[in-house]
Phi, psi and omega in degrees: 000128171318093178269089170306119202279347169292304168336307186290328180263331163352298174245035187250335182268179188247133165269012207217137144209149179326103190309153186235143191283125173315202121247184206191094181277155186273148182299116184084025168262186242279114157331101184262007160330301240296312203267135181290120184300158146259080201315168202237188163312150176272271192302121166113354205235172174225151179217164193213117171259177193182110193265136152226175179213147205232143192201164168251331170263144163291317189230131168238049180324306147240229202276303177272357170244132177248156202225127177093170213272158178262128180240043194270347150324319168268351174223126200230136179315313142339311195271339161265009162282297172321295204299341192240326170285293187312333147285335175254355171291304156289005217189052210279130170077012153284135160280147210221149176279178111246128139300108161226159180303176173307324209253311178293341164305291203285010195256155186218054153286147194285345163271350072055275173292356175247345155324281183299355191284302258255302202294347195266294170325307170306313214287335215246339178275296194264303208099003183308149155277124185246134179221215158237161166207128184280116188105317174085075185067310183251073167288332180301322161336295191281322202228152180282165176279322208282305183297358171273288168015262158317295193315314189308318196283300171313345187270292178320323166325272206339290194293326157326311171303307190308320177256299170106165177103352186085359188319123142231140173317164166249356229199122169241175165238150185247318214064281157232112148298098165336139164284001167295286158353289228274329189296338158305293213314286186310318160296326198235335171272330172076041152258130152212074169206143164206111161299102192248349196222166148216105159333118150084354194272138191194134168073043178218164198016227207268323210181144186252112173251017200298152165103046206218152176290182183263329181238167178324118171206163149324127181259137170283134185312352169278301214200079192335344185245053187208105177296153176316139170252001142177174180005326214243007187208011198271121170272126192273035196217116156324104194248158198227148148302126153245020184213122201283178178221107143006076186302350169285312196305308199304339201284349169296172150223171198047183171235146167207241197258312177291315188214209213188082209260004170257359187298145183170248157268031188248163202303294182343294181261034176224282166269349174222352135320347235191148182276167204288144220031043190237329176261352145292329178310290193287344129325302181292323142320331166297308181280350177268344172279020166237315222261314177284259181319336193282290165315294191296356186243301222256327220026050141161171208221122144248139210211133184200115176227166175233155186230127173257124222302331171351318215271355205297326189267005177298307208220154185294328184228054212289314211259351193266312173302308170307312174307300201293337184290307212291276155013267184318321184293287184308341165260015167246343189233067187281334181258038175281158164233148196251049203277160162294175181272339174298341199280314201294317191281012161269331167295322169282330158305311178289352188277313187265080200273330189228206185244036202276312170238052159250133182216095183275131144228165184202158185208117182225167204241149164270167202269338208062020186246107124085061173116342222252032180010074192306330158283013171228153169260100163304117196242127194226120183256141152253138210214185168260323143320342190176135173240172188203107138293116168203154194260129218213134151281076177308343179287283211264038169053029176286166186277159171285117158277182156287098190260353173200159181175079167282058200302154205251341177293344204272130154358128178220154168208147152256157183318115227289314175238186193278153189176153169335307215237111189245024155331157163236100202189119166240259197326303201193074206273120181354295177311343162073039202264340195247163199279018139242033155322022205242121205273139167265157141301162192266017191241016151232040154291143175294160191315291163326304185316299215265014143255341159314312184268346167287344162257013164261328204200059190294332185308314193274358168271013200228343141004000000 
């Protein structure tokens, strides 16, 4: 059964929050757009890209049917103004993406029309990224493939006039992209980065995207959450996670009174999920498992959550939680960089031209907070070929099963129209939803299974 993670905060939150005082960018300076990026290092380096998405619907299912709650009430010139102070206050000289949906480009209310101004000051000011995001996360859910198309290309006008100057985005944010969609985005629009995917997500909020890697990769012309496997199947578009997740948490699926499988870095299931410093404990924890553990297996580290402007008026202390995490970050971690998300996924697009050679690995421990088990560990190699996941009581010395091995040489399709569950799950999937979903040793993998993982990670046939 679908569990909305706003329903599930319902009956946790404050609805009301304290009004905040603007800021005030000075008017006509400089595009820092204007200039052709130059991705920067990859390897050696850690990064945090960080979204907000300004919207009128919660779900903007096409132009004309909405879905979810109206949230035009909640946004306001204020709560982004605090909301952009509150960043850079954690964060001095980071760059931050805005999304906004169809009905937020065009709506022409004034608060509305004083957003987008604000966010075009930031872009010119800060260097911020403004883009679109189609659907308000699930368009594919909801949409043709042909009528996402058309939102995208029209959409892309739009915010070009609004900011000026020749501005194009480098980026879209998505939620979930069709690989049809994205292989448009990258051929016809000439974008090629997208937040295409949400990592693990399944029976939570609109729509299931489960089976897909966690960090950046080529999407196959098969199946957006399946990297390409060579030439012939190869999409030219940087597909991004949009949110990281707590791997203990994240192998549930949906949420209830015990845990939370999307809790990680986003605001929701956290800071505003979670009693007051608790939900800081566990960001931080998220993050050090890219930024510490991570970094040492991968030699560079990402970290991406979107916090939506919506939310400033859900909690009192919305924007003061956002600084002090920022904060925290950057003193534990100072030579992190806070880039948009088109700047990372072009850094990476120059490091990476195929999928050839990512080979990820990550190991985390739980937080113990709220789904996040503290005696167990998780271990996840990811690939162009494969991801295998396995799971261990480091408390009590148990061997790791297999809690997952989803494979990528195998065949794929998505979903022919729109619908809930554009997942990807074969052998054997995390959520433990289907009855063969049942974790094993890895040495009662089939031959074949357990020479496919021996050439990326034979250390892990020895588990």
């Amino acid at each position: 059964m679908e569990q909305n993670r706003r329903r599930f905060l319902g009956t946790t939150l404050a609805a009301t929050a304290a009004a905040t005082t603007g800021i005030s960018l000075a008017a006509g300076t400089e595009s820092r757009s204007r200039k052709p990026v130059k991705p920067g290092r990859l390897i050696g380096d850690r990064f945090l890209t960080f979204n907000t998405v300004v919207r009128v619907n919660q779900i903007e299912a096409t132009r004309s049917r909405l879905l979810g709650q109206d949230e035009a009430g909640l946004h306001t010139p204020e709560a982004a103004h605090a909301f952009r102070r509150a960043f850079e206050e954690g964060w001095p000289g980071g760059r931050m993406t805005w999304a906004f949906s169809w009905l937020a480009l065009q709506d022409v209310r004034e608060n509305y029309q004083a957003i987008r101004q604000f966010a075009v000051e930031c872009h010119r000011k800060y260097g911020d990224e403004i883009t679109f995001i189609p659907g308000g996360y699930f368009a594919n859910m909801y949409n043709s493939r042909q009528q996402v198309n058309a939102d995208i290309h029209e959409a892309l006008q739009i915010v070009s006039e609004l900011v000026g100057g020749g501005y194009r985005p480098r980026s879209i944010l998505a939620g979930f992209l069709s690989a049809t969609n994205q292989r448009y985005l990258a051929e016809k629009e000439g974008i090629h980065v997208c937040q295409g995917n949400i990592w693990s997500q399944y029976a939570i909020d609109n729509g299931d995207g489960e089976g897909s890697i966690s960090y950046p990769y080529y999407p196959s012309a098969e199946h957006f959450c399946k990297p390409a496997q060579g030439k012939a199947d190869f999409i030219d578009c940087v597909n991004l996670d949009g949110w990281t997740c707590d791997f203990v948490s994240a192998r549930r699926a949906g949420c209830d009174s015990t845990h939370n499988s999307r809790m990680g870095l986003g605001p929701i299931e956290t800071f505003m999920g979670l009693p007051p410093g608790v939900g800081l404990k566990e960001v931080m924890a998220t993050a050090a498992a890219h930024f510490d553990q991570g970094f040492d297996l991968n030699h560079f580290a990402w970290g991406t959550t979107c916090w939506e402007l919506s939310l400033i008026k859900l909690r009192d202390n919305f924007c003061d939680c956002l600084s002090q995490w920022l904060r925290e970050v950057r003193h534990r971690w100072p030579k992190a960089q806070c880039i948009t998300q088109g700047e990372f996924g072009l850094t990476w697009r120059e490091h990476f031209r195929d999928n050839s050679k990512i080979d990820y690995r990550f190991k985390q421990r739980g937080s113990g907070i709220f789904g996040s088990d503290a005696n167990l560990e998780i271990t996840w190699a990811m690939n162009k070929d494969f991801r295998l996941a396995l799971l261990r009581d480091w408390q009590a010395k148990t061997p790791g099963l297999v809690i997952d091995f989803t494979r990528y040489d195998l065949k794929a399709a998505e979903p022919e129209g729109p619908g809930r569950n554009w997942s990807l799950m074969n052998r054997l999937n995390q959520k433990g939803i289907r009855p063969q979903d049942k974790p094993l040793p890895i040495s009662d993998l089939s031959t074949e299974e357990r020479a496919i993982i021996a050439r990326h990670c034979p250390d892990l046939l020895r588990s």
